[in-house]
C-alpha positions as CSV (number, residue, x, y, z in Angstrom):
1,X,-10.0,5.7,8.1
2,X,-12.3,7.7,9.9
3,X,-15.9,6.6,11.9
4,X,-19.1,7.9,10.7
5,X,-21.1,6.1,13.1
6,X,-20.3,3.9,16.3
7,X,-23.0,2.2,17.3
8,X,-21.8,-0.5,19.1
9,X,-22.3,-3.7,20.2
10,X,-24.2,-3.7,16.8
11,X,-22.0,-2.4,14.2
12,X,-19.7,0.6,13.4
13,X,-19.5,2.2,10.4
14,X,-16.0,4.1,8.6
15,X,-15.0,6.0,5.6
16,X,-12.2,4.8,4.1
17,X,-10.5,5.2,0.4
18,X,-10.3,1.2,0.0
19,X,-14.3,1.3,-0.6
20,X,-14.0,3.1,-4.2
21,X,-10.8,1.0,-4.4
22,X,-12.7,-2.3,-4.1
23,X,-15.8,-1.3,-5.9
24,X,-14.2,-0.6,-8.5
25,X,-12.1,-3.5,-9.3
26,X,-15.2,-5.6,-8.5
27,X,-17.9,-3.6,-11.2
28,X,-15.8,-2.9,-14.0
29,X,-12.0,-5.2,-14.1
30,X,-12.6,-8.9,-15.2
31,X,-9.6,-10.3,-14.0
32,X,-9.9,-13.5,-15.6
33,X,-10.1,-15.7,-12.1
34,X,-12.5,-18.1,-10.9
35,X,-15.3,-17.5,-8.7
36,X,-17.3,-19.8,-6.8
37,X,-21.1,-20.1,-6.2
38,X,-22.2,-23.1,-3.3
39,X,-25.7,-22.3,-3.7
40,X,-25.7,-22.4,-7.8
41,X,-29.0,-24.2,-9.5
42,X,-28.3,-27.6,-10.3
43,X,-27.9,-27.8,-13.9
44,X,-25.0,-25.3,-13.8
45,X,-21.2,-25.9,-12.6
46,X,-20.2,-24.6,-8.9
47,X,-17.1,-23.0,-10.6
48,X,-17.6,-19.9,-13.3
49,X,-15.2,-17.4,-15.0
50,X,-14.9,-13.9,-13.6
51,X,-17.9,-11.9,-14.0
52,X,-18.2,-8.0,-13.1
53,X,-20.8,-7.0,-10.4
54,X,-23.7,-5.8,-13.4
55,X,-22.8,-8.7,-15.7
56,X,-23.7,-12.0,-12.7
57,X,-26.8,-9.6,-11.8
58,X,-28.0,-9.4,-15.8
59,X,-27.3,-13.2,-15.6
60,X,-29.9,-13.8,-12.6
61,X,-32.1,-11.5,-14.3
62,X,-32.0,-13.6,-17.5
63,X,-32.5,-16.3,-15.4
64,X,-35.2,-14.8,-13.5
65,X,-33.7,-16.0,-10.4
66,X,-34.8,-14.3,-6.9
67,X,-32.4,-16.4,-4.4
68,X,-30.0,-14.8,-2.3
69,X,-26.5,-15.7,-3.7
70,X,-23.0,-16.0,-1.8
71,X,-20.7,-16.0,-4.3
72,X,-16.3,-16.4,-3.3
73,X,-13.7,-15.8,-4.6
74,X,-10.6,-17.6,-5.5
75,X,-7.6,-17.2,-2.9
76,X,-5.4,-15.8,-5.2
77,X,-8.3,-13.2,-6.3
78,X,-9.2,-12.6,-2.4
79,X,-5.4,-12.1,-1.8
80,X,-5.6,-8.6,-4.2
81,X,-8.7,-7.7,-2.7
82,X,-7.7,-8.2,0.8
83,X,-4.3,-5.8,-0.3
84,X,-6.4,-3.1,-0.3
85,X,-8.5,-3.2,2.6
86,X,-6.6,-1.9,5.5
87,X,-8.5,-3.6,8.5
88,X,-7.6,-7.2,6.7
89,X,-4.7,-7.6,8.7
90,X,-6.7,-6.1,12.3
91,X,-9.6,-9.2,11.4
92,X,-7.0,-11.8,10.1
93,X,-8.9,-11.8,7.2
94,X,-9.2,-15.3,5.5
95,X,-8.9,-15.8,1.9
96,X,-11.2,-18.6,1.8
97,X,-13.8,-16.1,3.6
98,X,-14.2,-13.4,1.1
99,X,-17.0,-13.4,-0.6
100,X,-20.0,-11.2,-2.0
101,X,-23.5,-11.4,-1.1
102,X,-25.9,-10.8,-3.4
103,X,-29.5,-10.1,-2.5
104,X,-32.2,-10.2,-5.1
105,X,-35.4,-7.2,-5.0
106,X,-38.1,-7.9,-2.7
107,X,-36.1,-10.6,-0.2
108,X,-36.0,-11.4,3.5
109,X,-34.0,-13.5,5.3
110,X,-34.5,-14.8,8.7
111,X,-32.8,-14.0,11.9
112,X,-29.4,-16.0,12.1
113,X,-26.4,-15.3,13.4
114,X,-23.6,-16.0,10.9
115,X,-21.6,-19.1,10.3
116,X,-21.0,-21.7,13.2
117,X,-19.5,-19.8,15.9
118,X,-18.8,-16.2,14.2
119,X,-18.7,-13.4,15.7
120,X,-18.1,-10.8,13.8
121,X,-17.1,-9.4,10.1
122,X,-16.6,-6.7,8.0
123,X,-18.5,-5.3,5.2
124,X,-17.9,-3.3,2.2
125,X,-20.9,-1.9,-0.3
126,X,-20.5,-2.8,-3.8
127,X,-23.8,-2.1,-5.6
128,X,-26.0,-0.1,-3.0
129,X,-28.5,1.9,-5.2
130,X,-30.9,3.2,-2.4
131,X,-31.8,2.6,1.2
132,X,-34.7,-0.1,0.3
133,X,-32.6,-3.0,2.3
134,X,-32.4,-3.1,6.0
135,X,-30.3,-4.9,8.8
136,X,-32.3,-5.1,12.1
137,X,-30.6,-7.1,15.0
138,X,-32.8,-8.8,18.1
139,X,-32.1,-9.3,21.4
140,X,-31.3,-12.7,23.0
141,X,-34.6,-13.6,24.0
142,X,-34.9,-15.3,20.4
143,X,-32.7,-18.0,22.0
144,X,-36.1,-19.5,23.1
145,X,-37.0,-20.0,19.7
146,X,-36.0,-23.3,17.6
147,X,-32.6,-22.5,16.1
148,X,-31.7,-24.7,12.6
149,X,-28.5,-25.5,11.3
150,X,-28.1,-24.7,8.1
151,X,-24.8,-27.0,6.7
152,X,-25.3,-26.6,2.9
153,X,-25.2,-22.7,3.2
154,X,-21.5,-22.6,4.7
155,X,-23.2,-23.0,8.3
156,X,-25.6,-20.2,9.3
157,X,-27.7,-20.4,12.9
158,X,-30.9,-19.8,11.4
159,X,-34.4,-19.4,13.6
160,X,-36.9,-21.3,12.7
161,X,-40.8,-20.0,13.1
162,X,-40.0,-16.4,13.8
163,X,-43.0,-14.1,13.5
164,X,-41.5,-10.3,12.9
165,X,-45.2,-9.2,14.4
166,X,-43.9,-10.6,17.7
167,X,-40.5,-9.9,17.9
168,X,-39.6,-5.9,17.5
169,X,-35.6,-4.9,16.4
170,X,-33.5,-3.3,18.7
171,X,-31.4,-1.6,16.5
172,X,-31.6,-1.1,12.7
173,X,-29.2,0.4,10.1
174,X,-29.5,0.9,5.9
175,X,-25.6,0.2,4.5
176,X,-24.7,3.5,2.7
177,X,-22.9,3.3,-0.9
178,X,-19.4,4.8,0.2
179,X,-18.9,3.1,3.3
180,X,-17.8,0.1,5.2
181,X,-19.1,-1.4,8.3
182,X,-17.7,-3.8,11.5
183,X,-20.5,-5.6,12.2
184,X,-21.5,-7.9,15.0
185,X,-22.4,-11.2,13.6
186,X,-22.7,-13.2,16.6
187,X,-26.2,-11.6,17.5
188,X,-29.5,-12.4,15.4
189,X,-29.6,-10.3,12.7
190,X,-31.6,-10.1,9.6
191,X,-32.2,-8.1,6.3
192,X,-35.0,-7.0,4.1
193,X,-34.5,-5.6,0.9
194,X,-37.8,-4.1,0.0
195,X,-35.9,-2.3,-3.1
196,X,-36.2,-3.1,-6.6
197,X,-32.5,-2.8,-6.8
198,X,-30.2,-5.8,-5.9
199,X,-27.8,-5.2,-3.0
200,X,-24.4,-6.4,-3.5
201,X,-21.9,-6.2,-0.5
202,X,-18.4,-7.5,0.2
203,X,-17.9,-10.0,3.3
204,X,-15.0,-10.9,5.2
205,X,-14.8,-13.1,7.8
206,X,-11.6,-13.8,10.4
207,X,-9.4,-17.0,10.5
208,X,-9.5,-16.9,14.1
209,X,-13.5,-17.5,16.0
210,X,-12.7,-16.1,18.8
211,X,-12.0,-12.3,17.6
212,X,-15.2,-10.3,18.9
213,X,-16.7,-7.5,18.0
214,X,-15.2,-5.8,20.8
215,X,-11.9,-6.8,20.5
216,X,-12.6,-5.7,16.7
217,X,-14.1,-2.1,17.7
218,X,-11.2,-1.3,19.7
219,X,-8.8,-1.8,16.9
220,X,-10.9,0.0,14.5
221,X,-11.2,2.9,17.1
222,X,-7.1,2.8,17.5
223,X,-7.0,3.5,13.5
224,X,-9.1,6.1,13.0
225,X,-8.3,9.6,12.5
């Protein structure tokens, strides 16, 4: 493992060989398990055999869907992904926690921090075709605004009423294709993909809430080269 950029308390980014590892079991092997989709239209089941990374995006597309999707994996699948990823251990990694999020051309999502109490994750790029989507985090004074609880998306804090006119980012990034990134999900973030791409990334999320980001960032620091 070795860190291409640490920009902490926001997010630090590494280079690692378990990033063409995952990618490519995830675009080109159907392994024949079951994934899972909680935000799935109605009319179709919440369960659906394994689908490569270019063969769920042709199905959106035939769909003409444009939702954001967060799509897991079963634990026995998340088990021979999380084998590969060396940090899995460092995070405790959960099984029921890693999924893939995929973000549809032209989409925006509001400022939220992730999950109920979160605090931070890692992230691995799966289908990154350019630098057209783009994390920005904000500083705390959005705690003045309204904050909604979204239950029926896994638990997100999510702002209600922000105006980006009024509210400038105080740090930005663009995920690159061939690396992965600690990020700090316990601070209001958002993302914009103004590509015409999808953006497909790998989440994984910790057992335990109270790992933080810098509890996280040393342990990543201790590993690198």
């Amino acid at each position: 493992m070795v860190i291409t950029r640490d920009e902490a308390p926001y997010f630090i980014e590494f280079d690692d060989p378990s990033v063409k590892i995952v990618q490519e079991m995830l675009m080109t092997e159907r392994l024949g398990t079951i994934l899972h989709e909680p935000y799935w239209v109605p009319q179709l089941p919440t369960t659906i055999p394994y689908r490569t990374i270019p063969e769920l995006i042709a199905e959106f597309e035939s769909l003409q869907s444009r939702r954001f999707r967060v799509i897991s994996f079963d634990p026995e699948q998340a088990k021979r992904i999380l084998k590969e990823v060396p940090l899995a251990n460092a995070l405790s990694a959960s099984v029921f926690r890693v999924s893939m999020f995929l973000t549809p051309p032209n989409f925006t999502w509001t400022p939220h921090k992730d999950g109920k109490d979160l605090k931070v994750g890692v992230n691995y790029p799966l289908y990154i075709k350019d630098s057209g989507c783009t994390t920005h985090w904000y500083s705390d004074e959005l705690d003045e605004l309204e904050v909604f609880i979204r239950e029926n998306a896994g638990v997100t804090r999510e702002l209600v009423g922000f105006e980006a006119e009024k509210h400038k980012p105080v740090h930005s990034f663009t995920m690159q294709p061939d690396k992965a990134v600690l990020f700090n999900t316990d601070v209001y973030h958002n993302f914009e993909n103004h590509s015409p791409h999808w953006r497909v990334i790998m989440t994984l999320r910790s057992m335990i809430s109270t790992v933080d980001f810098n509890t996280m960032a040393a342990r990543v620091r201790k590993r690198a080269k």
